[in-house]
N, C-alpha and C positions, 0 to 999 in steps of 0.2 A: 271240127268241134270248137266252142266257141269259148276263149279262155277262162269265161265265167259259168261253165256250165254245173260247175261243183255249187252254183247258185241256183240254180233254175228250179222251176215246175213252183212243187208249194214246201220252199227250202227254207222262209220266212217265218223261223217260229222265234217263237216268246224265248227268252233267256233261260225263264223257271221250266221250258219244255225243252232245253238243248241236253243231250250228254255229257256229261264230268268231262274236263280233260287233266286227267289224272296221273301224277310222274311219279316214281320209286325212286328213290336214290341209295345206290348200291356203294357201300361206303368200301373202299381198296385199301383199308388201313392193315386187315391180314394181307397184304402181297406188299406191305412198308409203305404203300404209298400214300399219303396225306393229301385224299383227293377223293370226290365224290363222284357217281356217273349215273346219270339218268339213264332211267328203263320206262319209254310210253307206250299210248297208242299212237294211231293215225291222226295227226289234227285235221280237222273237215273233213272227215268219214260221213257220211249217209249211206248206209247201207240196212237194210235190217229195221230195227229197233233202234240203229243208231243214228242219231244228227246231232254234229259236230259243227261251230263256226268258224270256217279255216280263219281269218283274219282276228276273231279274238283269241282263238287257240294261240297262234303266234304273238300277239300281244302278252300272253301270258309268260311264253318260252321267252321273251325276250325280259319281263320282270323276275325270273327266273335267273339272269343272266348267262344262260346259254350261249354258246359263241358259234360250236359247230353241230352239225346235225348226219347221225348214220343213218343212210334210208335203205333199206333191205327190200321194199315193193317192186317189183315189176313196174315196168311204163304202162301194161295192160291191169293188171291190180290197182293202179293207181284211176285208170278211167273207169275202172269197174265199181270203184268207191267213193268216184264222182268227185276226185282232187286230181284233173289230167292235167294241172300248170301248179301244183307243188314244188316243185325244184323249181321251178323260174321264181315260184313267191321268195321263199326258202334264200337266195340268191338277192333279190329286189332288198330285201330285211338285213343284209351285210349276215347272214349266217355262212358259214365255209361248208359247203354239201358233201356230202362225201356218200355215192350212188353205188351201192354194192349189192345189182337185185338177184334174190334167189326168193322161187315161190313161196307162199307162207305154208308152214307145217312142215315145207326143207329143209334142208342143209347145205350147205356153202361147201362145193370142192374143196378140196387144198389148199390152191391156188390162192382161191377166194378168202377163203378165209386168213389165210398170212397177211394177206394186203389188209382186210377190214382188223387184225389186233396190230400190225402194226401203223397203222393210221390213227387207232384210237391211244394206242402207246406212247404215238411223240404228242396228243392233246394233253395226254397226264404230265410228259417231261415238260411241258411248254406252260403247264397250269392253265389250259384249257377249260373249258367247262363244255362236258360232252355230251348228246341226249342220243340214243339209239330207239329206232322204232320199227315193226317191220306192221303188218294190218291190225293183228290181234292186241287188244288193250285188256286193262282188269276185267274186261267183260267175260275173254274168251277163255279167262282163267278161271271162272268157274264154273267148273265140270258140269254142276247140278242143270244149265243153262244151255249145255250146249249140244249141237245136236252132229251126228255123224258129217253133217256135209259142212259144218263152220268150221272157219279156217283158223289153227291153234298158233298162240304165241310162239315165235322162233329169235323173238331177240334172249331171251332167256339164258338159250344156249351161247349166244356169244360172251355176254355177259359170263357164263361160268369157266367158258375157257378164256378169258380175257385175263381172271383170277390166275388161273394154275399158268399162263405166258408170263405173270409177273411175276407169279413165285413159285418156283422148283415144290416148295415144303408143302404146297394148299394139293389135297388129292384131289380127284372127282369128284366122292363124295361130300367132302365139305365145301367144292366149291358150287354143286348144287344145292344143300342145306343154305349156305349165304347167300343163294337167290331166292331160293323159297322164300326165306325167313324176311326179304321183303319184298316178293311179289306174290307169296302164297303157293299154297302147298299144287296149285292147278301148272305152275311152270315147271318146263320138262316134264312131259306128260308122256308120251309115248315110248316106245322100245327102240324106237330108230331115233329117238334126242336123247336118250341115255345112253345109246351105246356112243353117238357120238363124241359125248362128255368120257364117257371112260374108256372113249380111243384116241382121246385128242394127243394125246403127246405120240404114242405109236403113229399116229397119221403124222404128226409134223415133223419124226424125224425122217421120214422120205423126202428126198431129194423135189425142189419145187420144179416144176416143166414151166414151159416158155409157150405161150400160142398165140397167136391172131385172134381168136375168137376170146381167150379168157382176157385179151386186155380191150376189146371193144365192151366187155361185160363192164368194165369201172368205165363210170362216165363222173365231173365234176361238175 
């Protein structure tokens, strides 16, 4: 595969014909913290109805002043949407990657998930500037648009339990409400990303396991 292939065929469109690339910024001042954290899409997505310019996308994140980057895609999600050298740009750009794939419309084991809030945890103690993104962007948040086989936003959910890891006081419910209220009422949409959110704390006080396979999953 050819490291510019997220370029190829007829990927050369006009600026006024590319997709939005569009950030939310999820403000953590209920969990005390004085600190913002981006919620995107995929930059250089072509997929769909969607075309994205990976290189101005990232000119953008870095006007932004974003430092580190959570990527939740698969290495196969990522060729399937035609960004298969993302992490290497990601990394070329002085961004800190931080690779934590689970498929889109998933959830992140345990495991996984400790590692991705406390990774984005010491970005907040360090006054980091954070951007999480897994495929789905503002697009696949709204419902009216989408169809059974698109793949739904799942950075959402981290974002909400990110909230209630920092603060004991924020419930589920409100830390779903402070995602909606700025990514829209389409994040956390299913029955298996709500229950999530309203089992995150019973899932994390089980004791974390140790594998070979859950640490080959984090890659940097």
């Amino acid at each position: 595969m050819s490291p510019n292939e997220f370029d190829s065929s007829d990927e050369e469109h006009a600026e006024s014909e590319l997709t939005g690339f569009e950030v939310s910024w999820l403000s953590l001042e209920p969990a005390h913290y004085a600190a913002v954290m981006g919620i995107g899409p995929l930059p250089g997505c072509k997929f769909k109805n969607i075309r994205r310019n990976l290189f101005q996308n990232i000119e953008e994140m870095r006007a932004m002043g974003i430092q580190d980057v959570f990527v939740f895609c698969t290495l196969a999600e990522l060729r399937k949407y035609r960004v298969p050298t993302l992490l290497q740009e990601y990394s070329k750009q002085d961004f800190v990657v931080h690779h934590h794939p689970f498929l889109d419309g998933d959830v992140p084991q345990c495991d996984a998930l400790r590692r991705i809030l406390d990774d984005l945890r010491a970005c907040m103690d360090n006054n980091r500037k954070a951007l999480i993104h897994c495929y789905g962007g503002l697009e696949a948040l709204n419902t009216e648009k989408c169809t059974p086989q698109d793949p739904l936003s799942t950075d959402a959910n981290i974002a909400a339990c990110l909230l209630m890891r920092m603060s004991d006081s924020i419930t589920p419910q409100e830390a779903i409400d402070l995602v909606q209220a700025v990514r829209g009422p389409g994040a956390i949409q299913t029955i298996k990303q709500y229950n999530f959110v309203n089992e995150f704390r019973e899932n994390m006080s089980s004791p974390p396991r140790h594998s070979e396979e859950s640490d080959r999953a984090l890659s940097r």
